[in-house]
N, C-alpha and C positions, 0 to 999 in steps of 0.2 A: 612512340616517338617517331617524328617526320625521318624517311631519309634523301637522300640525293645520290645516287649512283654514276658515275659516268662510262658508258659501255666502251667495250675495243672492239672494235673492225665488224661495227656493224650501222647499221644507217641510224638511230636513233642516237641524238648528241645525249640524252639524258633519260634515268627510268626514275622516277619520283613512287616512293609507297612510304605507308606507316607502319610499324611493329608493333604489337601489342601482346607480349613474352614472345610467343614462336608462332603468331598469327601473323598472316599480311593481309593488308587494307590499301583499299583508293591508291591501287598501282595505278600510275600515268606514264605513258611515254613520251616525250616530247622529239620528235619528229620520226620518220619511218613510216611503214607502209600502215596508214592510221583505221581503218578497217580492221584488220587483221589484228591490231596491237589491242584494240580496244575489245575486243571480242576474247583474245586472251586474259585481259585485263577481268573483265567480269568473270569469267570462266573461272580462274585461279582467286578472287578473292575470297577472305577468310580461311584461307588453305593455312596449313601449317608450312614453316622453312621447310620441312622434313618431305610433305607431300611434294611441292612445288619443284624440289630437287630430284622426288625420285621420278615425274615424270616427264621434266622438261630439259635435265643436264644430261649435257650431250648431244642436242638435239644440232643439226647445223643446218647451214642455208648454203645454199650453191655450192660452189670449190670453198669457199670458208668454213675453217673450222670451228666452229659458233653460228650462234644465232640469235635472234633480241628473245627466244625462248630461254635459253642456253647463258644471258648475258643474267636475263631476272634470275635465273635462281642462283648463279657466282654471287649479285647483288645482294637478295638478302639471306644467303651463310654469308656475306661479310657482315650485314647489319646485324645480325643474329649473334656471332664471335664476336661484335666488337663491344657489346652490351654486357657481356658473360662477367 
């Protein structure tokens, strides 16, 4: 299933991926530092929700506490719960 995410207090207005049981697929983030996302993006595909959280939650960027690391894996343990 598609989802649609909308991140807090971080530069990307949106993180789009698909679930497939506790897989994620074709993450995109639509806007933010796009280099960098996109590299994450293929790096993390076909990870399990499980993987994705143990090594990118918690991650932050500057004085914020978060990061568009930190925001995908909040995103899919929500898509992940909200399927259960």
């Amino acid at each position: 299933m598609d989802y649609t995410y909308h991140p807090q207090n971080v530069c990307p207005m949106e993180i789009r991926f698909r679930l497939e049981d506790d897989t994620v697929h074709d993450i995109r983030f639509v806007g933010g530092c796009n280099g960098n996302l996109k590299a994450i993006s293929k790096l993390v595909d076909g990870w399990t929700v499980e993987k994705i959280e143990s090594y990118l939650k918690g991650n932050t960027c500057g004085r914020r506490p978060t990061s568009c690391a930190d925001q995908l894996a909040i995103a899919v343990r929500a898509a992940y719960d909200g399927q259960e």
